[in-house]
N, CA, C and O atoms as a printed pandas DataFrame, in Angstrom:
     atom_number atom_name residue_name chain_id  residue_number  x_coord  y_coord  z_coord
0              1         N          UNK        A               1    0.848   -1.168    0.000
1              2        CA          UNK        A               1    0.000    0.000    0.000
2              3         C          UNK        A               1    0.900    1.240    0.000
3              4         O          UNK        A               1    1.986    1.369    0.565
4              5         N          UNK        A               2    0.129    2.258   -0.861
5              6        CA          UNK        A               2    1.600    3.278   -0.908
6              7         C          UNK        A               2    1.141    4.523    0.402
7              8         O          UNK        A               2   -0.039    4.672    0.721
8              9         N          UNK        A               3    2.255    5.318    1.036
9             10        CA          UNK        A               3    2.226    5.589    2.152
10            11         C          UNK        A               3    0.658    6.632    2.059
11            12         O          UNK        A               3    0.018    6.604    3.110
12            13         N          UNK        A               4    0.224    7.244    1.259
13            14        CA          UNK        A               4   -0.694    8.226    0.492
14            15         C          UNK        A               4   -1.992    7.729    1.291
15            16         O          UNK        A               4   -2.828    8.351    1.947
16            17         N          UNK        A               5   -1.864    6.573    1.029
17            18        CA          UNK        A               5   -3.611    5.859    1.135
18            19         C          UNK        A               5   -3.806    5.748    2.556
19            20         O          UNK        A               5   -4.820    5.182    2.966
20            21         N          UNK        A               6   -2.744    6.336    3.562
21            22        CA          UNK        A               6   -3.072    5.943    5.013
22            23         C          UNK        A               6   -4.238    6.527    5.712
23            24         O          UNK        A               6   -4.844    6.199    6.732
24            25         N          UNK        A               7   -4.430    7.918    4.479
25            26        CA          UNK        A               7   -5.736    8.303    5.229
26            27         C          UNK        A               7   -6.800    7.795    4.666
27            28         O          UNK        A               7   -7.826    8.085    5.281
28            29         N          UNK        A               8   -6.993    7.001    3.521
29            30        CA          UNK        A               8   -8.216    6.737    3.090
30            31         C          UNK        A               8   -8.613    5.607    3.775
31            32         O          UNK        A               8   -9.663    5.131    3.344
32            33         N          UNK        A               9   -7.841    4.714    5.202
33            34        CA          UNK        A               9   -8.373    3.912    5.916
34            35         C          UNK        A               9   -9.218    4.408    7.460
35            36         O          UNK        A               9   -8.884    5.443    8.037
36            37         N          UNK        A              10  -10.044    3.735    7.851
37            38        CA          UNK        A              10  -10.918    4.080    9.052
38            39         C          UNK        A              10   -9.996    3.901   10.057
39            40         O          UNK        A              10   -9.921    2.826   10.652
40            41         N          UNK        A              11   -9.251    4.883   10.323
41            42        CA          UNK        A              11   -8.481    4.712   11.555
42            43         C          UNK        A              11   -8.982    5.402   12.877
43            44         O          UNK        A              11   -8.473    5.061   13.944
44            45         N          UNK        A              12  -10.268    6.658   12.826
45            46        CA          UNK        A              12  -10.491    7.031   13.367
46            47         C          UNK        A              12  -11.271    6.950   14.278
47            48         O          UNK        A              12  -12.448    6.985   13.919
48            49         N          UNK        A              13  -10.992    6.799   15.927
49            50        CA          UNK        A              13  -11.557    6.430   17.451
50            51         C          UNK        A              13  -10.746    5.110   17.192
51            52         O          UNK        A              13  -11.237    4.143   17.774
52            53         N          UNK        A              14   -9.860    4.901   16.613
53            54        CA          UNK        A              14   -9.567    3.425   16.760
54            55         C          UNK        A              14   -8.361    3.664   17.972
55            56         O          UNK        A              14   -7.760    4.730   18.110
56            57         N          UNK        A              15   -8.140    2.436   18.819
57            58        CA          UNK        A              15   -7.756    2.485   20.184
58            59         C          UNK        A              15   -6.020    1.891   19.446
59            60         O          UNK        A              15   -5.876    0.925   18.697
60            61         N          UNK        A              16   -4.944    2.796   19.944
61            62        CA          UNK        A              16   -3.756    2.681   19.581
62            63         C          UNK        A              16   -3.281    1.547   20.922
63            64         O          UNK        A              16   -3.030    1.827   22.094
64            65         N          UNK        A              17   -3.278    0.655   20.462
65            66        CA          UNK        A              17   -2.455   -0.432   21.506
66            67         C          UNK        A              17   -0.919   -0.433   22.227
67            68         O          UNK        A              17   -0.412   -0.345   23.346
68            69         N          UNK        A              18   -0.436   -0.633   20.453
69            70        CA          UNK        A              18    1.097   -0.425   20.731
70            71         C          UNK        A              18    1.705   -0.392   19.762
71            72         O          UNK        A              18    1.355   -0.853   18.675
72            73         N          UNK        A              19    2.902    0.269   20.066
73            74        CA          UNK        A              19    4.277    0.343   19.258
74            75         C          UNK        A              19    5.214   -0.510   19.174
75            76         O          UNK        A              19    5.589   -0.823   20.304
76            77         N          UNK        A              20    5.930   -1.185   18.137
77            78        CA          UNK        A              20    6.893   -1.944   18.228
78            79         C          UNK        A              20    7.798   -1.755   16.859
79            80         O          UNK        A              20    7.397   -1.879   15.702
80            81         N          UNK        A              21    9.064   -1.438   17.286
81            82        CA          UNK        A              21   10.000   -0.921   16.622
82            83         C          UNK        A              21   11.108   -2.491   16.702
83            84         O          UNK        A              21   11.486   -3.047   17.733
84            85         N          UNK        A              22   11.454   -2.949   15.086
85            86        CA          UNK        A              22   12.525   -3.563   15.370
86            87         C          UNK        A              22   13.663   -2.893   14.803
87            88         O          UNK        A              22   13.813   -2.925   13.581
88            89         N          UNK        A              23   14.344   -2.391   15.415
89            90        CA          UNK        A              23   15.797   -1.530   15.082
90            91         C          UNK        A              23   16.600   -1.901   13.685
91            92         O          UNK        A              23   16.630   -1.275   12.625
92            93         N          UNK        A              24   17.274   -3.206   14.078
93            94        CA          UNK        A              24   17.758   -3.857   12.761
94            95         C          UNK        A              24   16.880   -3.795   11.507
95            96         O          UNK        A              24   17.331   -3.206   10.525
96            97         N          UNK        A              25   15.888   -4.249   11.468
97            98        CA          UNK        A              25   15.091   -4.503   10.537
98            99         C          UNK        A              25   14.592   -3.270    9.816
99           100         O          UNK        A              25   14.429   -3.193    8.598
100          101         N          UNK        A              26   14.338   -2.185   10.819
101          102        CA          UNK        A              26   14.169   -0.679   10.482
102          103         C          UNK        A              26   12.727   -1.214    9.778
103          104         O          UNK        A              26   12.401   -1.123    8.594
104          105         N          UNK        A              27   12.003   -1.781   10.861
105          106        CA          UNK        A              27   10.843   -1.839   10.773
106          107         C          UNK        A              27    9.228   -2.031   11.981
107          108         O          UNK        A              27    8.992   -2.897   12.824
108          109         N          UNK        A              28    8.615   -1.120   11.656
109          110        CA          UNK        A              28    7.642   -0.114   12.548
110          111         C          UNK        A              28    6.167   -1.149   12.891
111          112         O          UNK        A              28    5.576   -1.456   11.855
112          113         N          UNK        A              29    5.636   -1.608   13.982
113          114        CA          UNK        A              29    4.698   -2.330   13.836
114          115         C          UNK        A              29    3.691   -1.666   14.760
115          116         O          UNK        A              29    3.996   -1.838   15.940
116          117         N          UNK        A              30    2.430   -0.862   14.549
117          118        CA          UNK        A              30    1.472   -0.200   14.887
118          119         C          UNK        A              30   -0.021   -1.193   15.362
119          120         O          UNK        A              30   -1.008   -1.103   14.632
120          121         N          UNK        A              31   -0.060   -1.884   16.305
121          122        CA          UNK        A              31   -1.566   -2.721   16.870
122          123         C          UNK        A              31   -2.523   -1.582   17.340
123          124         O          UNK        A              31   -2.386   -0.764   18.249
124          125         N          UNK        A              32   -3.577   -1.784   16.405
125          126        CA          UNK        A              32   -4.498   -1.230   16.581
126          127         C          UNK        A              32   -5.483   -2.116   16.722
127          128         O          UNK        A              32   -5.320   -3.253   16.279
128          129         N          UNK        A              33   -6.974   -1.662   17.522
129          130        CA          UNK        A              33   -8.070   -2.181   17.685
130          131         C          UNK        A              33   -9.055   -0.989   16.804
131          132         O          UNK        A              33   -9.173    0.115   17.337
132          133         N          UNK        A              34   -9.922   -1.299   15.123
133          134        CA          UNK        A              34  -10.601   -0.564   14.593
134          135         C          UNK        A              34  -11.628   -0.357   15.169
135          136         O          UNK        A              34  -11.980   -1.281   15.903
136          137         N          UNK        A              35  -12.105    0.284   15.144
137          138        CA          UNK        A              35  -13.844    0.789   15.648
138          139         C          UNK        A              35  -14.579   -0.028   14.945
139          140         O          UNK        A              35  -15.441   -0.768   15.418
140          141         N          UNK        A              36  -14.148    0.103   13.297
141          142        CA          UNK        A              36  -15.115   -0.363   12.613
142          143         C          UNK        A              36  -14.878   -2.362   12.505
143          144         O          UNK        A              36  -15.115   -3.076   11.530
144          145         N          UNK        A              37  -14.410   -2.729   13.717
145          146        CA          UNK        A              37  -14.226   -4.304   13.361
146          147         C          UNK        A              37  -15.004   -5.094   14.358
147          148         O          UNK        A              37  -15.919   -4.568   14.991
148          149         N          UNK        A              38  -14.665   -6.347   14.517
149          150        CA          UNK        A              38  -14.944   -6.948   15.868
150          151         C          UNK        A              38  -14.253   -6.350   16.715
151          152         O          UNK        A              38  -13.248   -5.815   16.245
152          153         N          UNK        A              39  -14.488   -6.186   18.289
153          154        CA          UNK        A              39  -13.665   -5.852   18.819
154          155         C          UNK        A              39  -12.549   -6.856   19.498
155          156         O          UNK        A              39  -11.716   -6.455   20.311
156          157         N          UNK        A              40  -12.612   -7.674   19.227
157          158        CA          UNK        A              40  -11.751   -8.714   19.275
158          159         C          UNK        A              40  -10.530   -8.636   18.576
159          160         O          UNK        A              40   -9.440   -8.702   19.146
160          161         N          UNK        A              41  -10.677   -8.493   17.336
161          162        CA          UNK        A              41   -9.950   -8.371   16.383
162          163         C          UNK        A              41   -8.868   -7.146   16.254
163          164         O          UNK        A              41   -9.099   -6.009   15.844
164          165         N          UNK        A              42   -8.035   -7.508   16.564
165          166        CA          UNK        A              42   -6.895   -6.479   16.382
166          167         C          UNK        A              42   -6.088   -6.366   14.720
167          168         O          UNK        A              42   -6.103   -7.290   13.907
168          169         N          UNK        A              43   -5.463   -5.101   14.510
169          170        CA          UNK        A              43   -4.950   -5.017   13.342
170          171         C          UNK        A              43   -3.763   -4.406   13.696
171          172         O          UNK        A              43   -3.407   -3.855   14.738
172          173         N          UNK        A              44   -3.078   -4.655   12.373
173          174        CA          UNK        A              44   -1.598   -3.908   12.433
174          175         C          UNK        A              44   -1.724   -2.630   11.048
175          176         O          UNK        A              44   -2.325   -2.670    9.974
176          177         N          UNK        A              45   -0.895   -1.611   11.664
177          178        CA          UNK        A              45   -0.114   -0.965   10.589
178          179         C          UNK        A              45    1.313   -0.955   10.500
179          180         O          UNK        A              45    1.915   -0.325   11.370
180          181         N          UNK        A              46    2.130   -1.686    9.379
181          182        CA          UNK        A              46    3.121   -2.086    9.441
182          183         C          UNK        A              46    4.146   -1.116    8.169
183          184         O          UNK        A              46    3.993   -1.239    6.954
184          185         N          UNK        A              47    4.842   -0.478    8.625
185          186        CA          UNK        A              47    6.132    0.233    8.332
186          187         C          UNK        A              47    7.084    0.038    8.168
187          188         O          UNK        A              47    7.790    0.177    9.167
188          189         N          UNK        A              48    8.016   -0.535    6.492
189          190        CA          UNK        A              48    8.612   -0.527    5.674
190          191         C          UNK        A              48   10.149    0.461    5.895
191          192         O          UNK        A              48   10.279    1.662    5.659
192          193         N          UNK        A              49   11.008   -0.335    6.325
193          194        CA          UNK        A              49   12.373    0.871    5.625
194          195         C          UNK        A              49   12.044    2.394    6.500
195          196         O          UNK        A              49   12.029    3.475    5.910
196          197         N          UNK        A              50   11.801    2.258    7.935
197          198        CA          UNK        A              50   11.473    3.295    8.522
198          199         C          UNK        A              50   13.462    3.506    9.106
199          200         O          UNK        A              50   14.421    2.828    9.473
200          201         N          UNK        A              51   12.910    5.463    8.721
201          202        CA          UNK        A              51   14.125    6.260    8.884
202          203         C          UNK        A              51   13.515    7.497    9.781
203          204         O          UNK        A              51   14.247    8.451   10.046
204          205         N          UNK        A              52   12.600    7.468   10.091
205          206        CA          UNK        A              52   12.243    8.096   11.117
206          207         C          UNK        A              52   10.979    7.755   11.813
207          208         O          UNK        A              52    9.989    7.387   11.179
208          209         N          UNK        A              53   10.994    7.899   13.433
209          210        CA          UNK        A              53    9.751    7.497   14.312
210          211         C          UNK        A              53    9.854    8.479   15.617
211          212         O          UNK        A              53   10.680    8.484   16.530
212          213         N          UNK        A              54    8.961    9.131   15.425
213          214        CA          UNK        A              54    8.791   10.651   16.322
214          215         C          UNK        A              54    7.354   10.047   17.311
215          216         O          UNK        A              54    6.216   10.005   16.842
216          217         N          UNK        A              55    7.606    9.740   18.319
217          218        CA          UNK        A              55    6.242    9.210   19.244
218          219         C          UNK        A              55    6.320   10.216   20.414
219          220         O          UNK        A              55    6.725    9.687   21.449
220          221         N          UNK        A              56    6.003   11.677   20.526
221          222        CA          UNK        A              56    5.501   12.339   21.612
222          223         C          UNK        A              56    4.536   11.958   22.424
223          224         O          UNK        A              56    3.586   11.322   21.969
224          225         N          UNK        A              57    4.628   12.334   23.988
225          226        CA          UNK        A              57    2.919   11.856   24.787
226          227         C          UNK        A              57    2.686   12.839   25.498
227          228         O          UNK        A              57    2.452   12.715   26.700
228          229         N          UNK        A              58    2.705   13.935   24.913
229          230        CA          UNK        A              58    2.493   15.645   26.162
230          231         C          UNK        A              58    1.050   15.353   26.323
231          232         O          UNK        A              58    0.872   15.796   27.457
232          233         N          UNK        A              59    0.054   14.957   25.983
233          234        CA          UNK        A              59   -0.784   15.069   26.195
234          235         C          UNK        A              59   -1.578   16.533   26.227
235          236         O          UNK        A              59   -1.821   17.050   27.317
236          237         N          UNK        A              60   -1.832   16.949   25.424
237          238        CA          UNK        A              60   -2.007   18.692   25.537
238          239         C          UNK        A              60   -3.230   18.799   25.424
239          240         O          UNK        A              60   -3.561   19.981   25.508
240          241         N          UNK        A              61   -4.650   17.643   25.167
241          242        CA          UNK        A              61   -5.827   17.642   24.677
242          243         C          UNK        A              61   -6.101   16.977   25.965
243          244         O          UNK        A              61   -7.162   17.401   26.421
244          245         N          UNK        A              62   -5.384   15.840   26.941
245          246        CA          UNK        A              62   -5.687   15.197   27.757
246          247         C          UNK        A              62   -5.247   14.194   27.710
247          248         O          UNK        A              62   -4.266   14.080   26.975
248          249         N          UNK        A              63   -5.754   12.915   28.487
249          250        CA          UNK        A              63   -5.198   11.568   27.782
250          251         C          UNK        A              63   -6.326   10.780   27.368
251          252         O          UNK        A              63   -7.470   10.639   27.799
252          253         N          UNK        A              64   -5.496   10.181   26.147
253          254        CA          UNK        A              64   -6.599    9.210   25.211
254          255         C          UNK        A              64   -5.429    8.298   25.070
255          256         O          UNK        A              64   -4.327    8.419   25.606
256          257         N          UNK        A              65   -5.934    7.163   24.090
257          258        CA          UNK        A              65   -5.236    6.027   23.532
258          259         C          UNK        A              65   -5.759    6.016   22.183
259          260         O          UNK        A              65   -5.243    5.179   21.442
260          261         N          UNK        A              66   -6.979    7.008   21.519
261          262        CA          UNK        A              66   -7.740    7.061   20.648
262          263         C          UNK        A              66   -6.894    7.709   19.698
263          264         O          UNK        A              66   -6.183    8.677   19.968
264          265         N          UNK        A              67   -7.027    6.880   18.018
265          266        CA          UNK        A              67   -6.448    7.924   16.822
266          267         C          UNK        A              67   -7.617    8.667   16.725
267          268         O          UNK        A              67   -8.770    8.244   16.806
268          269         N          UNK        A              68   -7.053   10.349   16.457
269          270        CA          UNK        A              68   -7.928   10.905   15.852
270          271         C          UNK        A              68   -8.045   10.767   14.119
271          272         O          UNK        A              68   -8.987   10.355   13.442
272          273         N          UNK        A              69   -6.896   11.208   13.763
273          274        CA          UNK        A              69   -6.854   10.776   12.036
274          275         C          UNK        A              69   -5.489   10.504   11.704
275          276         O          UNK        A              69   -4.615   10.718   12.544
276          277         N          UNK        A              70   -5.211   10.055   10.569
277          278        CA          UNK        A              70   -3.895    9.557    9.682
278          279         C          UNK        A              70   -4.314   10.475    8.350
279          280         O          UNK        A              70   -5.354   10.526    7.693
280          281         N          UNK        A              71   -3.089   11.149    8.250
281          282        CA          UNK        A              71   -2.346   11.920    7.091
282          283         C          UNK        A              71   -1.028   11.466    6.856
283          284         O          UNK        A              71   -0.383   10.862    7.712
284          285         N          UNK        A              72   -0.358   11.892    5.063
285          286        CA          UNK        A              72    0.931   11.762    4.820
286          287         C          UNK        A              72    0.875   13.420    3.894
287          288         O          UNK        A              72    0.011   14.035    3.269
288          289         N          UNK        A              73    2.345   13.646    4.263
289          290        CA          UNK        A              73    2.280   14.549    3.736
290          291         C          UNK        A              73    3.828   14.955    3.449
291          292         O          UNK        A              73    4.334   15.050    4.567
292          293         N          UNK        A              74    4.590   15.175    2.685
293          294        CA          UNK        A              74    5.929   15.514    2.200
294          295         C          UNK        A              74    6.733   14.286    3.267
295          296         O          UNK        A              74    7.082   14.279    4.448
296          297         N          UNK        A              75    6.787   13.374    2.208
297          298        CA          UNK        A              75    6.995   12.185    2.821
298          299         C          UNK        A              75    6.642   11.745    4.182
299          300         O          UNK        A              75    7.029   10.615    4.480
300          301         N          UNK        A              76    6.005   12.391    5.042
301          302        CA          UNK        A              76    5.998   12.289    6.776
302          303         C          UNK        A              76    4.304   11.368    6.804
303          304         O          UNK        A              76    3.245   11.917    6.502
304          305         N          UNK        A              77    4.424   10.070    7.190
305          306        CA          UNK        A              77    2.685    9.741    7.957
306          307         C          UNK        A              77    3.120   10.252    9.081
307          308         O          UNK        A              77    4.222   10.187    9.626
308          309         N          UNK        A              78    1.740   10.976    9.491
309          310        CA          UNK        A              78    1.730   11.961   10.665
310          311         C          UNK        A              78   -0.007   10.586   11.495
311          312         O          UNK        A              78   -0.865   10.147   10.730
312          313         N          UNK        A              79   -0.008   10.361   12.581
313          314        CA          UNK        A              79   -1.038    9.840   12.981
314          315         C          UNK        A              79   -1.450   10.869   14.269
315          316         O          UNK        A              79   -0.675   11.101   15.197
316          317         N          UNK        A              80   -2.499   11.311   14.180
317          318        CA          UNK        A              80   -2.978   12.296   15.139
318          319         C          UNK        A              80   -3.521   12.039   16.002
319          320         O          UNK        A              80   -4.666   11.826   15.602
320          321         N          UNK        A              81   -3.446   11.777   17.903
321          322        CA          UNK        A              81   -3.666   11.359   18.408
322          323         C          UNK        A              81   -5.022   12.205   18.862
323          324         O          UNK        A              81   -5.125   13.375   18.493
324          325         N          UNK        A              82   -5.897   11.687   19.545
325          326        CA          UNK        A              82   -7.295   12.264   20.259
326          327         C          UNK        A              82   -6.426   12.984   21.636
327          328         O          UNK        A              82   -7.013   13.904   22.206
328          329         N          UNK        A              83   -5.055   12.573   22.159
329          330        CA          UNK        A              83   -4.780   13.610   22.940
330          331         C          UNK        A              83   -4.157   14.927   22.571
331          332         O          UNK        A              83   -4.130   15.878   23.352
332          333         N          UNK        A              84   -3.617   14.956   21.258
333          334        CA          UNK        A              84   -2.936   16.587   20.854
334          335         C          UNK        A              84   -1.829   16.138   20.242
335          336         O          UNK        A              84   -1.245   16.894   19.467
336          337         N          UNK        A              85   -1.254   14.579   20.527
337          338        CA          UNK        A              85    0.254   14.251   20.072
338          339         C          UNK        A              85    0.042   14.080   18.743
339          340         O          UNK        A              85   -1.051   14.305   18.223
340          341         N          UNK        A              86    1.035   13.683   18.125
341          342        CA          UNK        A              86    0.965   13.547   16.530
342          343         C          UNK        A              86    2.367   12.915   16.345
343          344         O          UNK        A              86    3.462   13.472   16.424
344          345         N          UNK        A              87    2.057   11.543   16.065
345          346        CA          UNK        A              87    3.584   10.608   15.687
346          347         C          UNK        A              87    3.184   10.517   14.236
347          348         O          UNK        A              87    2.216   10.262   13.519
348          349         N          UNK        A              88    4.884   10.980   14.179
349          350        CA          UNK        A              88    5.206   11.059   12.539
350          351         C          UNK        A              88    6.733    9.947   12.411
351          352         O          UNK        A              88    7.760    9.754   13.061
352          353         N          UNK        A              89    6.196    9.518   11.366
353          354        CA          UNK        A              89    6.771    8.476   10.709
354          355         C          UNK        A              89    7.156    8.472    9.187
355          356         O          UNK        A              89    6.386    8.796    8.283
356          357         N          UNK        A              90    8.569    8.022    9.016
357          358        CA          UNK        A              90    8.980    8.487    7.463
358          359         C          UNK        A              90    9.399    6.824    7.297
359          360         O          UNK        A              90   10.114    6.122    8.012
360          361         N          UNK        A              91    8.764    6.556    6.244
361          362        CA          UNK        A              91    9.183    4.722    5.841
362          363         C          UNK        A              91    9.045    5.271    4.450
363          364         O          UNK        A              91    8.831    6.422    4.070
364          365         N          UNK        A              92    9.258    3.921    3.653
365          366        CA          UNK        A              92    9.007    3.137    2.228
366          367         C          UNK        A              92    7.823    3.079    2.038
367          368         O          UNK        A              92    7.373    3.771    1.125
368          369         N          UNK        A              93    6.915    2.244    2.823
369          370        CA          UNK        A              93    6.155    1.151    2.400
370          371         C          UNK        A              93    5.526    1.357    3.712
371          372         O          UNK        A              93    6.121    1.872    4.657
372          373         N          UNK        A              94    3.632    0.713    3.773
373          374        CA          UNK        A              94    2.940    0.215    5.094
374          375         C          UNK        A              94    1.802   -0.506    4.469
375          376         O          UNK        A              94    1.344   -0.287    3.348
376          377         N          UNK        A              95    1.435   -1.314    5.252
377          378        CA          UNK        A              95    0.826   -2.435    4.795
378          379         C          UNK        A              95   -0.314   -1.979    5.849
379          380         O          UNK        A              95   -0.122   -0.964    6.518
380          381         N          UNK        A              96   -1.578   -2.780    6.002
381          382        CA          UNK        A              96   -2.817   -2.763    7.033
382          383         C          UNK        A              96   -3.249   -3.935    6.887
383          384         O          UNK        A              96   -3.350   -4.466    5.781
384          385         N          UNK        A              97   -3.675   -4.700    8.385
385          386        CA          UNK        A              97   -4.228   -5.974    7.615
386          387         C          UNK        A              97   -5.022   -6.701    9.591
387          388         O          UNK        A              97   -4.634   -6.261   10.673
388          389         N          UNK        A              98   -5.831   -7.530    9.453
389          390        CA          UNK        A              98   -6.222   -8.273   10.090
390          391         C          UNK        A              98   -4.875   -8.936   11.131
391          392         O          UNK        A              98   -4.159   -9.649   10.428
392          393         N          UNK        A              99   -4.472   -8.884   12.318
393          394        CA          UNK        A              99   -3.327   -9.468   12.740
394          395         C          UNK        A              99   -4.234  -11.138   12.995
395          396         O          UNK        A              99   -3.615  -12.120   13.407
């Protein structure tokens, strides 16, 4: 999937689980729980050839665990958190899929 289309997925109120970075691999693994799924069902967004991973938690809106939205924009996916943070991420490649 090319990095562009990250906003045309339903990421939004979806509950950000976790982060997992494998260093070597220089690759980014995002567990999410969608709104729009079972809630059982967890998903990944998975990040390609990542050369940058910016994860702030000031919390400036409050605290959530909720995405508000996903944008890319001059190479940067930016994921906007429901608390004010905004992790930006510069990869290749991200995939979305059923874990």
């Amino acid at each position: 999937m090319d990095l562009r289309d990250i906003a045309t997925l339903d990421l939004h109120d979806a509950t950000l689980v976790s982060v997992q970075l494998d260093w070597p691999k220089r690759h980014c693994r995002f567990v999410i729980r969608p709104v729009s799924q079972a809630p059982s069902q967890p998903h990944s967004l998975d990040f390609c050839d990542v050369t940058l991973l910016h994860i702030p938690q000031q919390r400036l809106w409050g605290r959530s665990v909720s995405i508000n939205s996903a944008s890319f924009d001059s190479g940067v996916v930016a994921i906007e958190m429901q608390s004010g943070d905004v992790i930006e991420i510069t990869a290749t490649s991200v995939s979305y899929g059923a874990l």
